[in-house]
Every structure is written in structure tokens, then in C-alpha cells.
TIBA-351577 format. One record per residue (C-alpha): residue number from 1; residue in three letters; x, y, z. Coordinates in Angstrom, 2 decimals, decimal comma, always signed. Layout:
TIBA-351577
<fido seq="NUM" type="ALA" east="X" north="Y" up="Z"/>
...
***
This chain:
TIBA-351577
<fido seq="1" type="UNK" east="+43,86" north="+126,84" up="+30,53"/>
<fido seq="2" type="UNK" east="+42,37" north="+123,03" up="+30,30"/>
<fido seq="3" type="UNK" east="+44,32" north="+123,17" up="+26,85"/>
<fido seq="4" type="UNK" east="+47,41" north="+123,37" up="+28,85"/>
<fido seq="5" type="UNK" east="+46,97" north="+121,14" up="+31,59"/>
<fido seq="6" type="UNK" east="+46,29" north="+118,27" up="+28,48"/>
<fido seq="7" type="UNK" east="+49,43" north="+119,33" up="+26,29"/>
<fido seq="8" type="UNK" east="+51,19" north="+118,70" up="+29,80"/>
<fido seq="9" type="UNK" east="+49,95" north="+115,53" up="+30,41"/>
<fido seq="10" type="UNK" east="+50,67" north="+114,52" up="+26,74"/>
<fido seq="11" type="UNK" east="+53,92" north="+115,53" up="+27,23"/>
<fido seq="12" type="UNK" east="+54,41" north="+113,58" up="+30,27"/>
<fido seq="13" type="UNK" east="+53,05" north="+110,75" up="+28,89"/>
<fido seq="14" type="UNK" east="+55,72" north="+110,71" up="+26,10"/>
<fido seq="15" type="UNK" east="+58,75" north="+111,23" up="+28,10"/>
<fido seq="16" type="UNK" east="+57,41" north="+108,56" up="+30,78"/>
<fido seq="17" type="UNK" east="+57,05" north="+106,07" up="+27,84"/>
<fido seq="18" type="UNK" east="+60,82" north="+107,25" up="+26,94"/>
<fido seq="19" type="UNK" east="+61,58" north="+106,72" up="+30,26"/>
<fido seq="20" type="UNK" east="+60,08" north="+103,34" up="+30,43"/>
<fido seq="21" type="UNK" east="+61,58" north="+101,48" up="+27,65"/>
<fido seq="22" type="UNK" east="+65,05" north="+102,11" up="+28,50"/>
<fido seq="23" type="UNK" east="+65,19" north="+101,56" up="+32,26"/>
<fido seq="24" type="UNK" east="+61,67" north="+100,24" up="+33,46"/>
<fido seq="25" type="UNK" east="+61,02" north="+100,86" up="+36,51"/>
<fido seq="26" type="UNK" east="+59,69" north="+97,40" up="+38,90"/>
<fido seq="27" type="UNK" east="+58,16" north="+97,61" up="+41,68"/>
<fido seq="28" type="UNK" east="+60,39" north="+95,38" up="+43,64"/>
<fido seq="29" type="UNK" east="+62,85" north="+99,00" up="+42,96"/>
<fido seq="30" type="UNK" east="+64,01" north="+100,34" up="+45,94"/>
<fido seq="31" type="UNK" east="+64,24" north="+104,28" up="+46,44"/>
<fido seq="32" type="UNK" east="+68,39" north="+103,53" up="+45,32"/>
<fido seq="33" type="UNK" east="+67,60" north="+101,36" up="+42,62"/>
<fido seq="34" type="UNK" east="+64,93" north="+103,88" up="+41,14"/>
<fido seq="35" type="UNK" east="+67,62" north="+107,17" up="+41,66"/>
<fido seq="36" type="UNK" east="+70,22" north="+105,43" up="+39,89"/>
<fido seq="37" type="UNK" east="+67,93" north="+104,32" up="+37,15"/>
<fido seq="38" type="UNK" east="+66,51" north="+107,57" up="+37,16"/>
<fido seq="39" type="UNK" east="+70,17" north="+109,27" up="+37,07"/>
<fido seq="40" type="UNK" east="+71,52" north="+106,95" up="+34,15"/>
<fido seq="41" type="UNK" east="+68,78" north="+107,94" up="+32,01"/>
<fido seq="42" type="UNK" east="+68,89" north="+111,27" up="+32,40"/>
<fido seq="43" type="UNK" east="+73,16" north="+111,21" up="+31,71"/>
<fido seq="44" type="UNK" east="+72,16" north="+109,58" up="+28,34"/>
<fido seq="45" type="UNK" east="+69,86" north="+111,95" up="+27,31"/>
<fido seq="46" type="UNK" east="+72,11" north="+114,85" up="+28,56"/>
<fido seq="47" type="UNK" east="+75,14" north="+113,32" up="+26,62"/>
<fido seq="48" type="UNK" east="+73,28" north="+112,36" up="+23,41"/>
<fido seq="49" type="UNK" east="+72,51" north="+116,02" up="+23,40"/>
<fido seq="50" type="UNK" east="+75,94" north="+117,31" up="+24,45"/>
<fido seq="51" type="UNK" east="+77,13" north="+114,99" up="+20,95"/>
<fido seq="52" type="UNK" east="+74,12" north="+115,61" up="+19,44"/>
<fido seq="53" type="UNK" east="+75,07" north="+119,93" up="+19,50"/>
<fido seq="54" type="UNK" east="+78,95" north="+119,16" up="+18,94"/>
<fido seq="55" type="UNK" east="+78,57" north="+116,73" up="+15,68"/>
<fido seq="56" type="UNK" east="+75,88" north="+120,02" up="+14,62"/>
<fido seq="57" type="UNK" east="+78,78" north="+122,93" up="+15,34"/>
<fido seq="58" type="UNK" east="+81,49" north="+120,72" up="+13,63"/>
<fido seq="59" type="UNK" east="+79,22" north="+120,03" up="+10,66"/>
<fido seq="60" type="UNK" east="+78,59" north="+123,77" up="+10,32"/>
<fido seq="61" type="UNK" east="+82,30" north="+124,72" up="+10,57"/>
<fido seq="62" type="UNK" east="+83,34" north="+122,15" up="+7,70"/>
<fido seq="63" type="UNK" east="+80,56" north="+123,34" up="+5,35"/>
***
């Protein structure tokens, strides 16, 4: 169970250093400022995957 709770908190630690070197986050941010950032980063990642999949499926069709 403790195994868990650290393979968690490694994996949150990865995607918040993800998350910080695209759009850091100040904290000057205000709760709009942090939503949008928030929001913009995850469209990116949600569209790099969307192309990501597609350029796969269209690879796998021509071969």
C-alpha cells in the first residue's frame, strides 16, 4: 500500500514538472490566469495525442 502512495507521488511529480515548464505557474496568477493556463496545457496534450493516434492509424494503413 505505501508502494502505491510513492509511485503516485512520483507520478505527480513528473507531470507537475511537465506542467511547469510549459506554462509556469506565478504566484502573482489569479484563479483566471491559472484555469486558462491550466486549460491550454491540457488542449496540447489532448491534441498532441489526438495527432499523435491519427499519424499511428495512417502509418498502419499505408504499410
Amino acid at each position: 500500500m505505501e508502494q502505491d502512495g510513492l509511485q503516485q507521488k512520483q507520478h505527480e511529480n513528473w507531470f507537475q514538472g511537465i506542467r511547469a515548464m510549459f506554462l509556469p505557474l506565478k504566484p502573482g496568477d489569479g484563479p483566471v490566469v491559472r484555469t486558462l493556463k491550466d486549460s491550454a496545457f491540457y488542449l496540447f496534450g489532448t491534441l498532441a495525442l489526438i495527432i499523435s493516434v491519427s499519424l499511428a492509424g495512417v502509418i498502419l494503413m499505408v504499410v
